[in-house]
Every structure is written in C-alpha cells, then in structure tokens.
C-alpha positions, 0 to 999 in steps of 0.5 A: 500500500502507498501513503502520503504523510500529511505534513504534521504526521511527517514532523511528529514521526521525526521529532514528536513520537510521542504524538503520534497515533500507533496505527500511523507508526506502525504503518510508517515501520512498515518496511513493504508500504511506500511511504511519501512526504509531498514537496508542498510539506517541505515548503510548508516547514521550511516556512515555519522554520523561517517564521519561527513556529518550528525548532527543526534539528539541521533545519529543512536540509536535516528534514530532507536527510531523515526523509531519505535515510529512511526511505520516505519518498518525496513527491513532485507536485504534478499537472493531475495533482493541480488539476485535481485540486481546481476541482476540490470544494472549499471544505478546506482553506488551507492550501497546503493541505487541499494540494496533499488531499489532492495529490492523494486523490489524484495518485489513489494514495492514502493519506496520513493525516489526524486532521478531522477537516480533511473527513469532508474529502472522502466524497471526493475520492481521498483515502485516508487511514484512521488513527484510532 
C-alpha cells in the first residue's frame, strides 16, 4: 500500500513520537508500504522554520536527510495533482493541505493525516487511514 504523510504526521514521526497515533507508526515501520512526504510539506516547514513556529534539528536540509535515510519518498507536485485540486470544494482553506488531499486523490494514495477537516474529502475520492 502507498501513503502520503500529511505534513504534521511527517514532523511528529521525526521529532514528536510521542504524538503520534500507533496505527500511523506502525504503518510508517512498515518496511513493504511506500511511504511519501509531498514537496508542498517541505515548503510548508521550511516556512515555519523561517517564521519561527518550528525548532527543526539541521533545519529543512536535516528534514530532507531523515526523509531519505529512511526511505520516505518525496513527491513532485504534478499537472493531475493541480488539476485535481481546481476541482476540490472549499471544505478546506488551507492550501497546503487541499494540494496533499489532492495529490492523494489524484495518485489513489492514502493519506496520513489526524486532521478531522480533511473527513469532508472522502466524497471526493481521498483515502485516508484512521488513527484510532
């Protein structure tokens, strides 16, 4: 199975484990699943870092680092995911968060994410995975 860590889910994983949902660890351990952090959730903790909203060890190049190390893939946004998103109710106002939901959406990924505003979203195709 693939799945795509929504950017908190991807953070707590690193640096706040104690946070995260025990389904979502388990599923982060998983060594036969695929598991993927978007671009977007780059951009998005490079900017808290920036903002100082977020004390990151080694910063963004140090998320990156751990991503790769442990064999978390980075995923590209593409034309579908963007073409998917155009088509997206405004469930959701956070635009970081409506282009993962479309990325999962348009790449039948399952999302990761604790996020109760992104339940909307199932009517719309978006796999997610409990966390209880």
């Amino acid at each position: 199975m693939n799945y795509l860590l929504d950017t908190h889910i991807a953070i707590w994983a690193i640096i706040r484990r104690e946070r995260l949902p025990k389904r979502f660890a388990a599923v982060i351990n998983d060594t036969s699943s695929r598991k993927y952090v978007s671009i977007i959730s780059i951009w998005e903790l490079a900017i808290k870092i920036n903002i100082g909203k977020l004390d990151f060890p080694g910063g963004t190049k140090g998320f990156i680092e751990i991503l790769e190390h442990n064999g978390v893939e980075i995923l590209p946004v593409s034309p579908a995911d963007v073409c998917q998103y155009a088509t997206l109710p405004l469930h959701h106002r956070d635009p970081f968060d409506r282009i993962l939901i479309a990325a999962a959406i348009a790449r039948d990924i399952a999302l990761l994410s604790c996020d109760e505003n992104i339940l909307p979203y199932v009517q719309n195709g978006l796999r997610i995975l409990s966390h209880s």
